[in-house]
KEBANU-475905 format. One line per 5 residues: number of its first residue (from 0); their letters; for each residue z, x, y of C-alpha. Coordinates in nm, 2 decimals, padded with zeros to 4 digits. Example, Ala and Ser with C-alpha at 12.3 -4.5 7.8 and 13.67 -1.06 7.14 Angstrom:
2
0> AS> 00.78,01.23,-00.45 | 00.71,01.37,-00.11
This chain:
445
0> XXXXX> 08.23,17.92,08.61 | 08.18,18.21,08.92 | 08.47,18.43,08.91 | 08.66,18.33,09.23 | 08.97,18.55,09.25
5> XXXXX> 08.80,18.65,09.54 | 08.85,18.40,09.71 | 09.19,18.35,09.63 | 09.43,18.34,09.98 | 09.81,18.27,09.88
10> XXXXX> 09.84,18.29,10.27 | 09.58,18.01,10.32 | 09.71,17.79,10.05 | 10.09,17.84,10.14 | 10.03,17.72,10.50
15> XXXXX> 09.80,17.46,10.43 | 10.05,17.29,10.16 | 10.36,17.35,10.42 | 10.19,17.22,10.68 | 10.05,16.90,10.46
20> XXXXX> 10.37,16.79,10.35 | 10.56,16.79,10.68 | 10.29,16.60,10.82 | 10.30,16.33,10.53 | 10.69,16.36,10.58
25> XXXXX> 10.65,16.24,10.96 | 10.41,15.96,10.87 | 10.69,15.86,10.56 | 10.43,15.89,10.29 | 10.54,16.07,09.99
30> XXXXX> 10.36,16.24,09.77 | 10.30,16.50,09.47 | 10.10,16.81,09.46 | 09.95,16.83,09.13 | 09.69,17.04,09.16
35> XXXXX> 09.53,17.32,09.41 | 09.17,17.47,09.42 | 09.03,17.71,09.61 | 08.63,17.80,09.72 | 08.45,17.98,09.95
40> XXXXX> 08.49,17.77,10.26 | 08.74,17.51,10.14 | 09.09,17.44,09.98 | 09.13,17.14,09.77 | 09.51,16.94,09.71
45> XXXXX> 09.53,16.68,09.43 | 09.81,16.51,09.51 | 09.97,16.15,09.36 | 10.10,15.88,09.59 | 10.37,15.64,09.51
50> XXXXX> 10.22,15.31,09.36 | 10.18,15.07,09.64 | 10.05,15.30,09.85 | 09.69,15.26,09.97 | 09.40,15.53,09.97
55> XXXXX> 09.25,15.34,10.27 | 09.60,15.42,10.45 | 09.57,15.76,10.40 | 09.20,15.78,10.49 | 09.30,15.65,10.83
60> XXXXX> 09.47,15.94,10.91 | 09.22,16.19,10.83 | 09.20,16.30,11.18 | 09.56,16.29,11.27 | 09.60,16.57,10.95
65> XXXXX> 09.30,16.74,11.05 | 09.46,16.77,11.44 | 09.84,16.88,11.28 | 09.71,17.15,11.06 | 09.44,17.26,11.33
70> XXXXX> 09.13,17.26,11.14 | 08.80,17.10,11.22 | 08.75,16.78,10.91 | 08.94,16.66,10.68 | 08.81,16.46,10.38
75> XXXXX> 08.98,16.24,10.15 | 08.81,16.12,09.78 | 08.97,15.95,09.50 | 08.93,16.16,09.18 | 08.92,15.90,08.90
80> XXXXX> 08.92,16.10,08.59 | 09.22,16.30,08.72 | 09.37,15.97,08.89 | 09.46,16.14,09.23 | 09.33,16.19,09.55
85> XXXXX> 09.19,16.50,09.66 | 09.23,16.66,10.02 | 09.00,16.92,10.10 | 09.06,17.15,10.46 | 08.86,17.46,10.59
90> XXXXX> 08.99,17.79,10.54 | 09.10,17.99,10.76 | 08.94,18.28,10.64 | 08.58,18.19,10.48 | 08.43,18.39,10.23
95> XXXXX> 08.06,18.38,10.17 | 07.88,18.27,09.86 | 07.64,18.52,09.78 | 07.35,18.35,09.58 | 07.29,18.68,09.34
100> XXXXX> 07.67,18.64,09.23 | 07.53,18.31,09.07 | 07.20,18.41,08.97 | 07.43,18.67,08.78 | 07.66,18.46,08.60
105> XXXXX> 07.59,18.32,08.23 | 07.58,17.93,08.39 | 07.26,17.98,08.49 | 07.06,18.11,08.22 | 07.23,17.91,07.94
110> XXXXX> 07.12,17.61,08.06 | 06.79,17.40,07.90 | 06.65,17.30,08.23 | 06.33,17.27,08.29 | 06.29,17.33,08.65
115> XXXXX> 06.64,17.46,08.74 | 06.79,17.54,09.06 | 07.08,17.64,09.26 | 07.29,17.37,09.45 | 07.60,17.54,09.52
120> XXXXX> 08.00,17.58,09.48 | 08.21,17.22,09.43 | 08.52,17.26,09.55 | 08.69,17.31,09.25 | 08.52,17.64,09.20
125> XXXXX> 08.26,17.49,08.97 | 07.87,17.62,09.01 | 07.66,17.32,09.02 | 07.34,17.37,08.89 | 07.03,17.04,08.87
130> XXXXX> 06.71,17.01,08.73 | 06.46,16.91,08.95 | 06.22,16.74,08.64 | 06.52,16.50,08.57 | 06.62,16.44,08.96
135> XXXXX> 06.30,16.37,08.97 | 06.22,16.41,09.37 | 06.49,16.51,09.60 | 06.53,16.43,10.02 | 06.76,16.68,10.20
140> XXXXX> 06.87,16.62,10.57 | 07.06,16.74,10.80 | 07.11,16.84,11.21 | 06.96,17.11,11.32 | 07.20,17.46,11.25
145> XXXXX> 07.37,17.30,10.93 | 07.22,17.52,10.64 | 06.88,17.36,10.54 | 06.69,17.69,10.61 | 06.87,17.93,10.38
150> XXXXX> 06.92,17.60,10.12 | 06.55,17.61,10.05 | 06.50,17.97,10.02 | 06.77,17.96,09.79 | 06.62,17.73,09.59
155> XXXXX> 06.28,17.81,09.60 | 06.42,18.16,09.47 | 06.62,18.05,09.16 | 06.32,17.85,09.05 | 06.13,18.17,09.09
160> XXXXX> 06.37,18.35,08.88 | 06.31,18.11,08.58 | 05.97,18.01,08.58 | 05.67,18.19,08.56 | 05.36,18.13,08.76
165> XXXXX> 05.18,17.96,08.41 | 05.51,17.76,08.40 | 05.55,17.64,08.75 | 05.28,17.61,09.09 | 05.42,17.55,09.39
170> XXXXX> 05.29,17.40,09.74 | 05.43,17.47,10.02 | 05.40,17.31,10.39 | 05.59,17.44,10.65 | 05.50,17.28,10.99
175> XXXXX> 05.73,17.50,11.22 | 05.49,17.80,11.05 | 05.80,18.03,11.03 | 06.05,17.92,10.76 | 05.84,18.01,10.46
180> XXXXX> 05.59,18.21,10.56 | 05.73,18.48,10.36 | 05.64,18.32,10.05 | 05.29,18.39,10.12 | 05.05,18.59,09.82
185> XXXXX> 05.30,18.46,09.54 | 05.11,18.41,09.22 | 05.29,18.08,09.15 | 05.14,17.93,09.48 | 04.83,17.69,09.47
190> XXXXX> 04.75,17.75,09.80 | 04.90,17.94,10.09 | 05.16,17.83,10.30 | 05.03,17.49,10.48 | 05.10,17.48,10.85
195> XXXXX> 04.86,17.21,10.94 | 04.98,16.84,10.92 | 04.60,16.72,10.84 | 04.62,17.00,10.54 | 04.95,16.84,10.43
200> XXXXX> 04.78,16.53,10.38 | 04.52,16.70,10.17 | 04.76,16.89,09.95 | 04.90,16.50,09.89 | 04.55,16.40,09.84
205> XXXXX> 04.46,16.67,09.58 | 04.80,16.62,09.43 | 04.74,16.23,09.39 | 04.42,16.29,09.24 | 04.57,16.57,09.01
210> XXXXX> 04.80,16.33,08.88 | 04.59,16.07,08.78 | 04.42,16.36,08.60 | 04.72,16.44,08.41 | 04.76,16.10,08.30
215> XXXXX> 04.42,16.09,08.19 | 04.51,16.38,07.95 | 04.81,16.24,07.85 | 04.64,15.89,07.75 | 04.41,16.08,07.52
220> XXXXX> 04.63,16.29,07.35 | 04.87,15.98,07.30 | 05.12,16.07,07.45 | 05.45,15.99,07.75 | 05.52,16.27,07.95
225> XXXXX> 05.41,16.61,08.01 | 05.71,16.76,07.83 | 05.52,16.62,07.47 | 05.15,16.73,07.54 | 05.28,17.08,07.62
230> XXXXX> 05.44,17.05,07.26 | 05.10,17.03,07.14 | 04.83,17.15,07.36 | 04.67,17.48,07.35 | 04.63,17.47,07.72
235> XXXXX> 04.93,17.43,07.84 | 04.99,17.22,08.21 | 05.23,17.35,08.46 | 05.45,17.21,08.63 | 05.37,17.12,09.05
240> XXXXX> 05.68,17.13,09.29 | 05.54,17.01,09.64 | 05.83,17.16,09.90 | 05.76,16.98,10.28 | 06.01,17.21,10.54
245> XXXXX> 05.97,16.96,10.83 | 05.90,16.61,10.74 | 05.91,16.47,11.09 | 05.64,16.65,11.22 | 05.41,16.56,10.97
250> XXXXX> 05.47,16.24,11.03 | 05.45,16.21,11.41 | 05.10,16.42,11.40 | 04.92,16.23,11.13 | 04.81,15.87,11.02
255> XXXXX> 05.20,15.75,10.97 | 05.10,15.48,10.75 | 04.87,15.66,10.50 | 05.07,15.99,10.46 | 05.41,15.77,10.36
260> XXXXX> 05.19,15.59,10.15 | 05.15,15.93,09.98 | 05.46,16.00,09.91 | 05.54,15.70,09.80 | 05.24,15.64,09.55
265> XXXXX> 05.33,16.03,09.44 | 05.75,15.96,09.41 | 05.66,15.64,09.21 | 05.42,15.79,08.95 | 05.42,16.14,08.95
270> XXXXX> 05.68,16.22,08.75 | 05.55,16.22,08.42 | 05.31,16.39,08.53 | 05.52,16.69,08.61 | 05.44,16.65,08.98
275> XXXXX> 05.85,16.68,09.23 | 05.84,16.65,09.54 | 06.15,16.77,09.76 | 06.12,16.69,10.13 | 06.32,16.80,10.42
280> XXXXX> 06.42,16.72,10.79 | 06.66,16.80,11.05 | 06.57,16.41,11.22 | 06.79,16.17,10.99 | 06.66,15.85,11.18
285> XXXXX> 06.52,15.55,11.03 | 06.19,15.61,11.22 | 06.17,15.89,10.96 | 06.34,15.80,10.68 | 06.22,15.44,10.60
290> XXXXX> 06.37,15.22,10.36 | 06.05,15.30,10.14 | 06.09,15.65,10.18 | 06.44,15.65,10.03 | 06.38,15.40,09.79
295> XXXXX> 06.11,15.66,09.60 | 06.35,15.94,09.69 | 06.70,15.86,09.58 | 06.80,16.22,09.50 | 06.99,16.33,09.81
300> XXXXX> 07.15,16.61,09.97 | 07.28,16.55,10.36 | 07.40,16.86,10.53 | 07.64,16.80,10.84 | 07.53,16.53,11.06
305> XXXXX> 07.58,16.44,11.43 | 07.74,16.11,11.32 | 07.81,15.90,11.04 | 07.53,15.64,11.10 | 07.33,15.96,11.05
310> XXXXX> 07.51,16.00,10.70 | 07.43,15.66,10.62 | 07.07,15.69,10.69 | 07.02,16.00,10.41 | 07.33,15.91,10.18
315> XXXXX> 07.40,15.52,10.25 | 07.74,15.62,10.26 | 07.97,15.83,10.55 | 08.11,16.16,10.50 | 07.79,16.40,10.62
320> XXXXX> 07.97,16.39,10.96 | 08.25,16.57,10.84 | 08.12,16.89,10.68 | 08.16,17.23,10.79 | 07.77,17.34,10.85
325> XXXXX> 07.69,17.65,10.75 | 07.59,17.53,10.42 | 07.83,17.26,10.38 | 07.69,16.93,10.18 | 07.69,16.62,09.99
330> XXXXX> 07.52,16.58,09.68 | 07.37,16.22,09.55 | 07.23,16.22,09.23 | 07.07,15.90,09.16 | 07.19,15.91,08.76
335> XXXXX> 07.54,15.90,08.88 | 07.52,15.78,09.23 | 07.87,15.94,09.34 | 07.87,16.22,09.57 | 07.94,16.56,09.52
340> XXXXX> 08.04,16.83,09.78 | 07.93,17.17,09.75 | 07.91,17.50,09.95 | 07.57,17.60,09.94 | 07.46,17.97,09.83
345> XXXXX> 07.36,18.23,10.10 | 07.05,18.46,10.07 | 06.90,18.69,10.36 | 06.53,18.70,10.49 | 06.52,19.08,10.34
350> XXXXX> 06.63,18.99,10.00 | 06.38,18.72,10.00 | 06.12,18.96,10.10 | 06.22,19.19,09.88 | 06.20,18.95,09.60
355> XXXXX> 05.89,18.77,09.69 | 05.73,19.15,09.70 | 05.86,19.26,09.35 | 05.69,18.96,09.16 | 05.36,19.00,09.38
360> XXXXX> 05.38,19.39,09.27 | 05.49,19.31,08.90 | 05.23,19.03,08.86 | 04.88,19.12,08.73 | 04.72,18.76,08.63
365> XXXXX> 04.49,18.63,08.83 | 04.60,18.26,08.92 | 04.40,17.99,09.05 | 04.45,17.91,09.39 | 04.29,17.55,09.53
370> XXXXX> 04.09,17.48,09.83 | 04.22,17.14,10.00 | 03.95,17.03,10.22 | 04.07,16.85,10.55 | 04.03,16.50,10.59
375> XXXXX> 03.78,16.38,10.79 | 03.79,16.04,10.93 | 03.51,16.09,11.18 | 03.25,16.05,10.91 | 03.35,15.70,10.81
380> XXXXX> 03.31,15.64,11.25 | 02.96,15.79,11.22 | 02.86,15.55,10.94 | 02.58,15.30,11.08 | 02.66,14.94,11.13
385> XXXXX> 02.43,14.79,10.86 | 02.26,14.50,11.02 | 02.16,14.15,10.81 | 01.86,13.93,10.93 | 01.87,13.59,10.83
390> XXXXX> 01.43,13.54,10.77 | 01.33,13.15,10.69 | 00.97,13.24,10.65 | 00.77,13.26,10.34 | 00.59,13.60,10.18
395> XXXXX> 00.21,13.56,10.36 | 00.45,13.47,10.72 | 00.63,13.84,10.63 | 00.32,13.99,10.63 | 00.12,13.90,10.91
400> XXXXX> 00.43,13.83,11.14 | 00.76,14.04,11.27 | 01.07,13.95,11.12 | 01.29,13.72,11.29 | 01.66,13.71,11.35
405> XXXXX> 01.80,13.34,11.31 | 02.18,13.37,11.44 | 02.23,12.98,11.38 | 02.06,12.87,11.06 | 02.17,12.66,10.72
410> XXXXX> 02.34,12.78,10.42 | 02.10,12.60,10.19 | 01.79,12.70,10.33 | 01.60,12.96,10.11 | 01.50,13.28,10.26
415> XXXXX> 01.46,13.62,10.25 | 01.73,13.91,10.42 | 01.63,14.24,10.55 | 01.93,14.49,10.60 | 01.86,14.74,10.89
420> XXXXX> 02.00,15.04,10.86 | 01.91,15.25,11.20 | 01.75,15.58,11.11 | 01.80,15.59,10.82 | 01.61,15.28,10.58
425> XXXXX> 01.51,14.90,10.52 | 01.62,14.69,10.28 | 01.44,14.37,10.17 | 01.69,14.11,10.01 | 01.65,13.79,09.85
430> XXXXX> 01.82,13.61,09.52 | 02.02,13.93,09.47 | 01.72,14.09,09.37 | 01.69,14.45,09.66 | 01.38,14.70,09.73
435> XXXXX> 01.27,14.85,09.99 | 00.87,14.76,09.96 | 00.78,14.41,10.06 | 00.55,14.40,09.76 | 00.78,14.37,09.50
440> XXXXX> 00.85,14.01,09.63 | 00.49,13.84,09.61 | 00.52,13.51,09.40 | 00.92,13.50,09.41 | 00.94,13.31,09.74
């Protein structure tokens, strides 16, 4: 656990537990503080209700706290293993979660995760920490200003500071061409940054294909997952972690259909492959994120939202609508399926740069890096229109007269078919037997 004396406020907590109890005093609930917890942006009450009391009761007067004690949100979440309820309320003075504090501390390099990274504080004071191979693809969301931006850098970073570039490849697409543009020249990317939506497809393309390679390998070395043939095999694969900034815009610039029938196909099947995808968005809309979308990606995080039909759209469930921003979110894994809150870490653009520029200067391999060629749907357009001539006439008729198109003519009729294909040849068909000189077919008709 992160050393949080730091953050420790007697103030804060004094005048938040005053404050709560006179409240529940006015609204002749009693109750029973149990338990107090502090974090960087939040304080947490356990308290006990008399029996016969209802949670939902309580929960209905989440606003009326949150106006008494003059803070923005208040939420309310049973606590099973502890049975109590806790209340969480803003501080009044915030600290800030610094993400080197964590990358630090001994919980994140005694872990055996694969693909680890950095999710944030719960409000307990806890670090939580996920693997990405066992989520196994994870869909954040969140309005515009709530933390997204310095979420991903953050975890892009702690995977960095794990994994190797022989152990991990990353691909990057960033439509808005300025959130991760600094990543650029990193040994662990297979590609530079992708700004172009018809490229994004193509990374998906070359990924779809690279998995069906992978399984390929593992069929013929007999074995489930990638995690076994590197047990084994001299050359070992890395692991692919495909990282999409803006979702939306990929989709409202492309073929909708065929890039969610990318993700999808990838989200199904990729995974024991050792392909993850995490995607991103700041429009939480059904438009975006279709029911198939979320069905393939049932890892969530939702930052704060406008609304809570917002919150239901990411996390099928309210609550996003009353986080803090700033880093503020719920947490759905889809082994467990309950949600956790947590503060996320905060990193600066220099220490990323700085970073980012120590393992390009420190890194003297030579990696691959892949070509995606761009889609293009104008050759299948360009294709001729092969054109097929019905002929009832027999071989001496084909030679000595022109071929003639019958448009009406009967099934059962024997005859010969000439496929026209303009500029470039001519086929002559008949009985399933094709060639492209008329002489082959002398004594067959």
């Amino acid at each position: 656990m992160l050393n949080i004396e730091r953050y420790n406020s007697d103030a804060d907590i004094s005048e938040i537990i005053e404050s709560f109890k006179q409240i529940m005093s006015d609204f002749k609930i009693g109750i029973e503080i149990v338990g107090t917890s502090i974090n960087s942006r939040t304080i947490r009450l356990e308290i006990k209700m008399p029996s016969g009391v209802r949670i939902r009761k309580l929960s209905l007067l989440a606003d009326d706290i949150a106006v008494a004690i003059g803070v923005k949100s208040v939420m309310i979440n049973p606590l099973p293993e502890k049975k109590c309820i806790a209340i969480e309320f803003p501080r009044n003075t915030p600290g800030i979660l610094n993400l080197g504090n964590i990358l630090c501390s001994k919980s994140f390099w005694v872990n055996s995760y694969e693909i680890p990274f950095i999710i944030g504080e719960t409000p307990s004071g806890k670090i939580l920490i996920e693997d990405i191979a066992n989520l196994p693809h994870l869909l954040c969301a969140g309005s515009t200003g709530s933390g997204k931006s310095v979420f991903i850098n953050s975890l892009i970073i702690s995977m960095l500071y794990r994994l190797s570039p022989s152990e991990l490849r990353l691909i990057l697409i960033d439509p808005k061409c300025v959130e991760l543009s600094n990543y650029n020249g990193l040994p662990h990317l297979l590609h530079p940054v992708i700004t172009s939506p018809d490229e994004a497809v193509s990374a998906l393309q070359w990924a779809e294909q690279e998995m069906r390679r992978r399984y390929d390998l593992l069929l013929g070395a007999g074995v489930k997952n990638i995690q076994e043939y590197n047990k084994t095999a001299s050359e070992k694969l890395p692991r692919i972690c495909i990282i999409i900034d803006e979702f939306a815009d990929i989709m409202l610039n492309v073929n909708r259909t065929k890039f969610e029938d990318l993700i999808s196909q990838i989200a199904q099947t990729a995974r024991a492959a050792g392909i993850h995808l995490i995607v991103l968005t700041q429009r939480p809309s059904t438009d975006i994120i279709t029911g198939r979308i979320k069905a393939n990606l049932p890892s969530r995080i939702a930052f704060a939202t406008a609304s809570n039909f917002d919150s239901r759209v990411i996390l099928d469930s309210k609550g996003a609508e009353r986080l803090l921003g700033k880093g503020d979110l719920l947490f759905r894994n889809f082994s467990a399926m309950e949600l956790e809150r947590a503060q996320a870490p905060y990193i600066t653009g220099e220490e990323v740069d700085r970073i980012v520029n120590f393992i390009i200067e420190n890194n003297h391999d030579n990696y691959e890096q892949i070509s995606f060629v761009q889609p293009d749907e104008k050759v299948e357009q360009e294709v001729p229109e092969v054109k097929i001539k019905r002929i009832q006439l027999r071989y001496n008729d084909l030679k000595e007269r022109q071929w003639m198109d019958f448009s009406i003519f009967s099934p059962d009729r024997i005859g010969i078919y000439k496929k026209e294909i303009p500029g470039i040849k001519t086929i002559f068909c008949y009985n399933g037997f094709e060639s492209e000189n008329i002489e082959d077919f002398r004594g067959m008709v």
